[in-house]
Backbone as JSON Lines, residues from 0, in Angstrom:
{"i":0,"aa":"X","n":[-105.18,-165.51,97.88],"ca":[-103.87,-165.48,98.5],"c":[-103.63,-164.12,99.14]}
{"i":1,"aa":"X","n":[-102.93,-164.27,100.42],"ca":[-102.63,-162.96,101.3],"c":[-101.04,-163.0,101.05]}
{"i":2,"aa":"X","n":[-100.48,-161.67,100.63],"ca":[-99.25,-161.21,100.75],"c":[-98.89,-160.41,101.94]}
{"i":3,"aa":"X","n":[-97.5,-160.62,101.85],"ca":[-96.74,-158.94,103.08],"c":[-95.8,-159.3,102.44]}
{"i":4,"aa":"X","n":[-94.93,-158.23,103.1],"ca":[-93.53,-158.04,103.15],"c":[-93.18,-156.64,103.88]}
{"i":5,"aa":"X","n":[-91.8,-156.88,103.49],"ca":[-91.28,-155.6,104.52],"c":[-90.93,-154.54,103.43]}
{"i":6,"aa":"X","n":[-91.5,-152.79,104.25],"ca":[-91.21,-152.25,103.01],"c":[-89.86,-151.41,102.91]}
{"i":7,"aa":"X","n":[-89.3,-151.79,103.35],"ca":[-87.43,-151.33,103.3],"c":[-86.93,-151.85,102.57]}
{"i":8,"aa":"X","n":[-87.57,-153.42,102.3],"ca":[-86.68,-154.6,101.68],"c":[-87.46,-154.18,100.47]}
{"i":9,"aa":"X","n":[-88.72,-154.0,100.45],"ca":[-89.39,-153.93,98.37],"c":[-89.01,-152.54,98.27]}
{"i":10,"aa":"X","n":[-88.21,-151.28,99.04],"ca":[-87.52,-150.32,98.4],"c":[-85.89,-150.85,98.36]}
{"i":11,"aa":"X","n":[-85.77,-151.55,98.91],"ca":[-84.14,-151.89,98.43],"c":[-84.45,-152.54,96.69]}
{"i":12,"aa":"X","n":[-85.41,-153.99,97.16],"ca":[-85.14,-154.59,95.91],"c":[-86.19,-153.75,94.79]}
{"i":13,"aa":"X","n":[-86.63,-152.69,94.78],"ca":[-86.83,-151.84,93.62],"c":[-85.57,-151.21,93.21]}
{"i":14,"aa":"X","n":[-84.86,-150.57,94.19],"ca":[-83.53,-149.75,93.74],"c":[-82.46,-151.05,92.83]}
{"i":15,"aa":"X","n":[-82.33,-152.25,93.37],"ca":[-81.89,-152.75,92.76],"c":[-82.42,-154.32,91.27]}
{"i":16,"aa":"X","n":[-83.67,-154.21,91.19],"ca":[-83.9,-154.94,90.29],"c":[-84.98,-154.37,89.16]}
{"i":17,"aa":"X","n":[-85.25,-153.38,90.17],"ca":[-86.44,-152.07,89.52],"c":[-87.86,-152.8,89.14]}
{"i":18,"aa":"X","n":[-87.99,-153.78,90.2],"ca":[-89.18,-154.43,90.59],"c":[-90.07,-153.89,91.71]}
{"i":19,"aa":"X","n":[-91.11,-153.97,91.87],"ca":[-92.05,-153.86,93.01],"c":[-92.62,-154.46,93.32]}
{"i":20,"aa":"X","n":[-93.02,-155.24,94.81],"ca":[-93.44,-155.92,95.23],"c":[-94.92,-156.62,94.87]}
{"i":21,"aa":"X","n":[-95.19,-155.3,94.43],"ca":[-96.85,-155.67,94.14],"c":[-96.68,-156.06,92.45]}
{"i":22,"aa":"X","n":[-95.81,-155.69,91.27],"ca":[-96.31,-155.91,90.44],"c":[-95.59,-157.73,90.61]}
{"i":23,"aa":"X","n":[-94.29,-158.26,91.55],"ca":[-94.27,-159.23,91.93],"c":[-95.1,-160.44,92.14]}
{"i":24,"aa":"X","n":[-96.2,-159.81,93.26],"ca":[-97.29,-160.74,93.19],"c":[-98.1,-161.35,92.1]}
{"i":25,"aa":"X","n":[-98.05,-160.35,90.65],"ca":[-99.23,-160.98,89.9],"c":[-98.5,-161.82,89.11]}
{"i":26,"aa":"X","n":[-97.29,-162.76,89.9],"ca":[-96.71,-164.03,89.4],"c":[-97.44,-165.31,89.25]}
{"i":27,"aa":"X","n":[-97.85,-165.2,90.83],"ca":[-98.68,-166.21,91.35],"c":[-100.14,-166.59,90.6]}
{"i":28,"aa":"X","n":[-100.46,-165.39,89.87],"ca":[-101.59,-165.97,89.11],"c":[-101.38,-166.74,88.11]}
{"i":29,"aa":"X","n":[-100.11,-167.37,87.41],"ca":[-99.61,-167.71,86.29],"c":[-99.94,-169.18,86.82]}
{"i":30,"aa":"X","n":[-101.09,-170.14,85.71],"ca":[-101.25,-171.03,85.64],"c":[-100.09,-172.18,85.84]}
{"i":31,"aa":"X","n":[-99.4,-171.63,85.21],"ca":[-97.52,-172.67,85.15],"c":[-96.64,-172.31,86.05]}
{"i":32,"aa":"X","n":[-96.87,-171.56,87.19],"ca":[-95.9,-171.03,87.99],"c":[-94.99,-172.56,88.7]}
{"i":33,"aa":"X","n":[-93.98,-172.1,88.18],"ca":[-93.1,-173.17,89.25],"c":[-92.86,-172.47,90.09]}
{"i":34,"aa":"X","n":[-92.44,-174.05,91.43],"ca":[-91.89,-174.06,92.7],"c":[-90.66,-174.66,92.42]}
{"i":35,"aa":"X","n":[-89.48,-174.17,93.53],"ca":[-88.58,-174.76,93.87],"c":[-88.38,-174.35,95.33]}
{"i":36,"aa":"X","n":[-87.57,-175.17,95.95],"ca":[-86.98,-174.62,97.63],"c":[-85.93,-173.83,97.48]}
{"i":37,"aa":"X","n":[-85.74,-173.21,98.12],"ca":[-84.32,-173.1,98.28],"c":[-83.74,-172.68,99.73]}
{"i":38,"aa":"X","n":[-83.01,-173.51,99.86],"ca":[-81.92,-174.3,101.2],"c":[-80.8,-173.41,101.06]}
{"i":39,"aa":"X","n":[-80.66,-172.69,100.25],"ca":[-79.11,-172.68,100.1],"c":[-79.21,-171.45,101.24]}
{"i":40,"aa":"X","n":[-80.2,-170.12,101.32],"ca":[-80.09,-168.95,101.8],"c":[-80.49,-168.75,102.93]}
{"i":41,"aa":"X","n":[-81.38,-169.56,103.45],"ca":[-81.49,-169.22,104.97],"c":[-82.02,-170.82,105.85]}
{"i":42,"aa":"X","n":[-81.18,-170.6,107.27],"ca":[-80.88,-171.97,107.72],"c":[-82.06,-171.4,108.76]}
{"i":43,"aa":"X","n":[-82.8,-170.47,108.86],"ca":[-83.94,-169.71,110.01],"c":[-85.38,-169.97,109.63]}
{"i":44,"aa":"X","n":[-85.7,-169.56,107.95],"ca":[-86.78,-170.4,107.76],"c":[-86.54,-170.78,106.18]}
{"i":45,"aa":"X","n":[-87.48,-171.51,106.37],"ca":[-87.92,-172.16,104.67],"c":[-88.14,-171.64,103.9]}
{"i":46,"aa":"X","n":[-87.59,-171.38,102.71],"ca":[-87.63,-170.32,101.49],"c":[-87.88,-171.09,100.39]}
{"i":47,"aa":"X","n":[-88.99,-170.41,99.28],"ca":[-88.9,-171.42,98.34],"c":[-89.11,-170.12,97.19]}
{"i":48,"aa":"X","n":[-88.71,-170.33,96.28],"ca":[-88.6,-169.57,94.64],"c":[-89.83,-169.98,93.68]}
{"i":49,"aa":"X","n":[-90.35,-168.94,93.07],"ca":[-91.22,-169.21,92.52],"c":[-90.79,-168.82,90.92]}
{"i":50,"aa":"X","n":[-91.07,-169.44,89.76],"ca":[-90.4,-169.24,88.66],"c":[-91.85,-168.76,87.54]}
{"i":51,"aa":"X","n":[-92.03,-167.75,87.35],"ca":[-93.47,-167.42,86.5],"c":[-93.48,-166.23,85.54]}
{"i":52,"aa":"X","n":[-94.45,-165.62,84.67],"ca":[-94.76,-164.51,83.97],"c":[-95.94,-164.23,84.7]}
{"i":53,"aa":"X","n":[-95.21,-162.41,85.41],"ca":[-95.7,-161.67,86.05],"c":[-96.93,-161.03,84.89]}
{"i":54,"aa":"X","n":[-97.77,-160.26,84.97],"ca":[-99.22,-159.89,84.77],"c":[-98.61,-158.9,83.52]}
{"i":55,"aa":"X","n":[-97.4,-158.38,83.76],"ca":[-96.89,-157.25,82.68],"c":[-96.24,-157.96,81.62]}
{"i":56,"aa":"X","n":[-96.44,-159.35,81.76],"ca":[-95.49,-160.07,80.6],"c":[-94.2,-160.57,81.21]}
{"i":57,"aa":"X","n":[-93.36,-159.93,81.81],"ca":[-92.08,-160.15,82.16],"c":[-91.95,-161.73,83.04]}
{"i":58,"aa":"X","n":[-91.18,-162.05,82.86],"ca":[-90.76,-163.48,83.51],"c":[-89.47,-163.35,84.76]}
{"i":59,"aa":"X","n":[-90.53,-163.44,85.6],"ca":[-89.4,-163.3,86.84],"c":[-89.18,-164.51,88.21]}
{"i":60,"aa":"X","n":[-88.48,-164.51,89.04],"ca":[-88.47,-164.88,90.09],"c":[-88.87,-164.53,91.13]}
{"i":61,"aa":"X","n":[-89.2,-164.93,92.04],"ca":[-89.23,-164.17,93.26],"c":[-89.34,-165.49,94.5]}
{"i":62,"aa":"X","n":[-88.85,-164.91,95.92],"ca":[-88.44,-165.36,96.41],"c":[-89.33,-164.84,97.54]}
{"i":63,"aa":"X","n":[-89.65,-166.24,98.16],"ca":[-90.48,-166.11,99.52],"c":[-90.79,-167.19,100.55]}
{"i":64,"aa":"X","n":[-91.24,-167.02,101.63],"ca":[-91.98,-167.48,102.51],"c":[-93.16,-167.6,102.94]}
{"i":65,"aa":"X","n":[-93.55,-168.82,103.85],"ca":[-94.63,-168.63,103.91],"c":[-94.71,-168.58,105.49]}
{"i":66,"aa":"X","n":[-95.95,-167.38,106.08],"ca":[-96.15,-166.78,107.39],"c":[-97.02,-167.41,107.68]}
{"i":67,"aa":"X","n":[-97.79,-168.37,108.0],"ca":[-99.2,-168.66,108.33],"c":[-99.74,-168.58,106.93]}
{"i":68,"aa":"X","n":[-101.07,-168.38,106.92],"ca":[-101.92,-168.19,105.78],"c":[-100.97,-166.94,104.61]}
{"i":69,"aa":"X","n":[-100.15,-166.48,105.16],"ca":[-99.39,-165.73,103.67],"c":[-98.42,-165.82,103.41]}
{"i":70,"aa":"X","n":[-98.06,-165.39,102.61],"ca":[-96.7,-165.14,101.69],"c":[-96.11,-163.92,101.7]}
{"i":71,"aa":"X","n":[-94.72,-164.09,102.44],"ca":[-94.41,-163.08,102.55],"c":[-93.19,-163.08,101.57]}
{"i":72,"aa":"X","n":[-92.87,-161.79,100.81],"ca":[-91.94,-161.52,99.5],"c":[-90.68,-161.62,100.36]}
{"i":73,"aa":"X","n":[-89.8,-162.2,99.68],"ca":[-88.44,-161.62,100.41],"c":[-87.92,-160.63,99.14]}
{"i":74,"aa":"X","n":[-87.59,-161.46,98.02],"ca":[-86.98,-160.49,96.63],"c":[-88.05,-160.88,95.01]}
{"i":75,"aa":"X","n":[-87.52,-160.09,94.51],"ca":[-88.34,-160.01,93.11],"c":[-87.21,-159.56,92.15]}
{"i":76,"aa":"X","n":[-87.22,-160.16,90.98],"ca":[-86.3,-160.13,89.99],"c":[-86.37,-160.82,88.8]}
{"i":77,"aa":"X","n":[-85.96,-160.3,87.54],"ca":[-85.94,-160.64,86.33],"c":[-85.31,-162.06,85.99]}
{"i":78,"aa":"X","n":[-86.01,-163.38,85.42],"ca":[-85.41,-164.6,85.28],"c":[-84.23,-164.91,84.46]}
{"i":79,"aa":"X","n":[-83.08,-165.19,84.34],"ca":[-82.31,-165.47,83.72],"c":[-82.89,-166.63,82.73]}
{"i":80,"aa":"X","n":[-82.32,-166.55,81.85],"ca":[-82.4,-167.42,80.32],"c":[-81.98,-168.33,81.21]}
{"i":81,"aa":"X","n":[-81.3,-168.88,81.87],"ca":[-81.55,-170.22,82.01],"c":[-82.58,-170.84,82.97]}
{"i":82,"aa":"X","n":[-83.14,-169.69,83.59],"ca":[-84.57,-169.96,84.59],"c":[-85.47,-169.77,83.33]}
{"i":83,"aa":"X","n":[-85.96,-169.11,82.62],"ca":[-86.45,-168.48,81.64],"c":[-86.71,-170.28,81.04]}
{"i":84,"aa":"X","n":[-86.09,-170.6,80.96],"ca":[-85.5,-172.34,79.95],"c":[-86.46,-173.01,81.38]}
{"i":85,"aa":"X","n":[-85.84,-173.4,82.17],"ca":[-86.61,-174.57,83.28],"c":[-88.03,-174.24,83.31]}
{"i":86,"aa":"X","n":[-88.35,-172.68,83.3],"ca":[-89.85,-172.68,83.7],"c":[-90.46,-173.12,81.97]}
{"i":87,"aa":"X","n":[-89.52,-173.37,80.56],"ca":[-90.6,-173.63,79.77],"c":[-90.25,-174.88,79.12]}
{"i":88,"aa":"X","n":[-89.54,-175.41,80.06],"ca":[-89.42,-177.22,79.46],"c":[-90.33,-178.26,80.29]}
């Protein structure tokens, strides 16, 4: 898998979730990673949420697109107990 993103946006969403883009990515290696869409945030392109335990243990979200052959990050962030719950039922 090929990543990007923009790096204004993985220094915003470090200042505010104290995530980094890259330790983000090692979501996707999580055998159980859920998908969901999500419609709600942008009517420009297709966004879909990914629900997993990142490589450090932590269980997060993150939020992206897909560019052609990659994935590009939009945000990264810590799962709420009730995401925390969907990704283990």
């Amino acid at each position: 898998m090929r990543f990007e993103w923009d790096e204004n946006k993985a220094e915003s969403n470090f200042l505010k979730h104290g995530i980094t883009f890259e330790e983000a990515v090692t979501v996707f290696a999580d055998p159980y990673l859920l998908f969901t869409e999500d419609s709600k945030h942008s009517e420009q392109e297709e966004r879909e949420w990914a629900i997993g335990e990142a490589e450090n243990g932590s269980m997060m979200v993150i939020v992206f697109t897909m560019r052609g052959e990659q994935i590009r990050i939009i945000s990264a962030r810590k799962a709420t107990k009730r995401e925390r719950k969907r990704y283990e039922e």
